[in-house]
C-alpha positions in Angstrom: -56.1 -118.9 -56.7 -56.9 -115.1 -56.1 -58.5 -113.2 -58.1 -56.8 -110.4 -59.9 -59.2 -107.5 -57.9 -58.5 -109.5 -54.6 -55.0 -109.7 -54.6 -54.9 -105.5 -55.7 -57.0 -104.6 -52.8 -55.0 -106.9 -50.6 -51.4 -105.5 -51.9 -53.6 -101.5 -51.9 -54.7 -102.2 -48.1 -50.7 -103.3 -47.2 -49.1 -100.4 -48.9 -51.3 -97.9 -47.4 -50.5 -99.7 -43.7 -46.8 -99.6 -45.0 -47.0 -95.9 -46.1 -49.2 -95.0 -42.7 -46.4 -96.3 -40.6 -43.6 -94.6 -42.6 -45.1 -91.5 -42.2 -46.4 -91.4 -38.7 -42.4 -92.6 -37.7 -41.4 -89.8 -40.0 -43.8 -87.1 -38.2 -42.6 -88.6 -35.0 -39.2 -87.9 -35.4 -39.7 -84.2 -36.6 -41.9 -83.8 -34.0 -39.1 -84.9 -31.3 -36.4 -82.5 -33.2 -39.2 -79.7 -33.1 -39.4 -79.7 -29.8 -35.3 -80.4 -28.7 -35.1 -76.9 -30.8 -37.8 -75.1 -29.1 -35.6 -76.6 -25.8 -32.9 -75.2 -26.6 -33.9 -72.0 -28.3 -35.7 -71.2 -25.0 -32.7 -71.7 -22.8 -29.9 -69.9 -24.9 -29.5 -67.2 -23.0 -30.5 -68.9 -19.3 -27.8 -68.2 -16.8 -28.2 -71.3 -15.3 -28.7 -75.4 -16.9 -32.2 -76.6 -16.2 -32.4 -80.5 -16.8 -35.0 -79.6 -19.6 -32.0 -78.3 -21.5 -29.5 -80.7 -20.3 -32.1 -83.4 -21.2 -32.8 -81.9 -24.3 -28.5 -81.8 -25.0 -28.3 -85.5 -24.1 -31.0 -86.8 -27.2 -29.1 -84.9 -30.1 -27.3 -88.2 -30.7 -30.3 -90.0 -31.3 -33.0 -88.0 -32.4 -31.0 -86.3 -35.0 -28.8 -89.4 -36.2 -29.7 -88.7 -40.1 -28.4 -85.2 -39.4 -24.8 -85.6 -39.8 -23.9 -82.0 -39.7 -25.9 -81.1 -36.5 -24.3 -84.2 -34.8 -20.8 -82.6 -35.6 -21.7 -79.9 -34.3 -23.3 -81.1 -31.2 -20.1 -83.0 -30.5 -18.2 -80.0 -31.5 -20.1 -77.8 -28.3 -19.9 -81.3 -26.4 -15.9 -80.4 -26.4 -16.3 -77.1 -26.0 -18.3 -77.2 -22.7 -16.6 -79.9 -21.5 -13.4 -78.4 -21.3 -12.5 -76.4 -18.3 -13.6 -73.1 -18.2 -10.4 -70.7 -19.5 -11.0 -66.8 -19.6 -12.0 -65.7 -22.8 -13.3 -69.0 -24.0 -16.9 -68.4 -23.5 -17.7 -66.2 -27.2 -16.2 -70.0 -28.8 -18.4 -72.0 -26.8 -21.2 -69.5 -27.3 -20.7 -69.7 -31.0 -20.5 -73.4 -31.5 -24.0 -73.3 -29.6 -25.7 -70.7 -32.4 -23.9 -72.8 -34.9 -25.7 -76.0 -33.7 -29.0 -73.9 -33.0 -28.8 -72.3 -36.4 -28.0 -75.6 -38.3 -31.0 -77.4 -36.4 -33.1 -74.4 -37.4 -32.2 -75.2 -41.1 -32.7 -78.8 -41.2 -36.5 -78.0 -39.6 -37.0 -75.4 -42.5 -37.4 -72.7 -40.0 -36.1 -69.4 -41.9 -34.3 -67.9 -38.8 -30.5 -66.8 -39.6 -27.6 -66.8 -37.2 -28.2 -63.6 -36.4 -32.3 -64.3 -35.1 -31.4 -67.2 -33.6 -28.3 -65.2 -31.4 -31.2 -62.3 -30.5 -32.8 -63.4 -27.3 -35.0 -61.5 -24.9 -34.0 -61.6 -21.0 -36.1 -59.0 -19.1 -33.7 -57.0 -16.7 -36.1 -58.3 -13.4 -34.8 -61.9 -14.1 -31.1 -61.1 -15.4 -30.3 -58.7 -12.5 -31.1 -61.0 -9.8 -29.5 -63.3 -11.5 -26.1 -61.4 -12.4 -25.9 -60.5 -8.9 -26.0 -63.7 -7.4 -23.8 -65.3 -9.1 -21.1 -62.3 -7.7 -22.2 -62.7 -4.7 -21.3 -66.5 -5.3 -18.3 -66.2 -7.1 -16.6 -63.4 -4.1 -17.9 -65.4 -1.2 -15.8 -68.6 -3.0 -12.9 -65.8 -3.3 -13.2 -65.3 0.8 -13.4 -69.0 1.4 -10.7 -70.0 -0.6 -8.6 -67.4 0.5 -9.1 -67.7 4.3 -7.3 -69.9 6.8 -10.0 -69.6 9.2 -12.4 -67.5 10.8 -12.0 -65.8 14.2 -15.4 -65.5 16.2 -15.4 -63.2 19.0 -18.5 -63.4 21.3 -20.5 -60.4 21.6 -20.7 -58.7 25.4 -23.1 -60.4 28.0 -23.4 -63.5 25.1 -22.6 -67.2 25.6 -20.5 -69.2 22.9 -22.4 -72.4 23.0 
């Protein structure tokens, strides 16, 4: 039979492996949330949809499954943004994305409110190039869909090959 000390430091060496464990899953998973948040907190105001941040989109489901709330939300913006674009709908979907942001920022203990996490900086070199291109984008679909075709006329002393 085993002793009485024996079987303690036995059942002491388990629960510390057991607790170990536990805690380096638990750190794991706040870790993962962490850094989906800094994703997304970095891209909130990006013209554009990098695969870090549709990545980062795609693991809400699983890396915040005890999170009930945030996964309503998420599924709530998952509507939202999958829904075809209708003028005037872009403050709802923007809203539903600080409401997930804000909600994620509360369940990580961060004390940011709705109003920190909607202020982002975009410094006017990158946001001007970018505004601009996308009207030069959006008027040259205008043209394209619009026109029939397009009449070439060859220049004097050039050959149309």
């Amino acid at each position: 039979m085993i002793a009485g000390p024996t079987l303690a430091a036995i059942l002491a060496a388990f629960l510390s492996f057991v607790l170990s464990i536990s805690y380096q899953n638990r750190r794991r998973r706040i870790e993962a949330q962490q850094r989906i948040f800094e994703v997304l907190m970095a891209y909130r105001a990006a013209g554009f949809q990098p695969a870090e941040l549709v990545n980062s989109l795609n693991l809400i489901d699983v890396i915040f499954l005890d999170k009930p709330r945030i996964i309503e939300l998420w599924h709530n913006f998952y509507t939202l943004s999958s829904q075809q674009p209708l003028p005037g709908n872009e403050p709802l979907l923007h809203y539903a994305y600080l409401d997930m942001l804000s909600e994620i920022a509360k369940s990580l203990d961060y004390p940011l409110t709705q109003t920190d996490v909607a202020r982002y900086y975009t410094p006017r070199a990158y946001s001007e190039p970018l505004q601009l291109d996308y009207q030069i984008r959006s008027e040259l679909l205008r043209v394209l869909q619009d026109t029939a075709r397009f009449v070439v006329d060859k220049k004097n002393g050039e050959a149309i090959s």
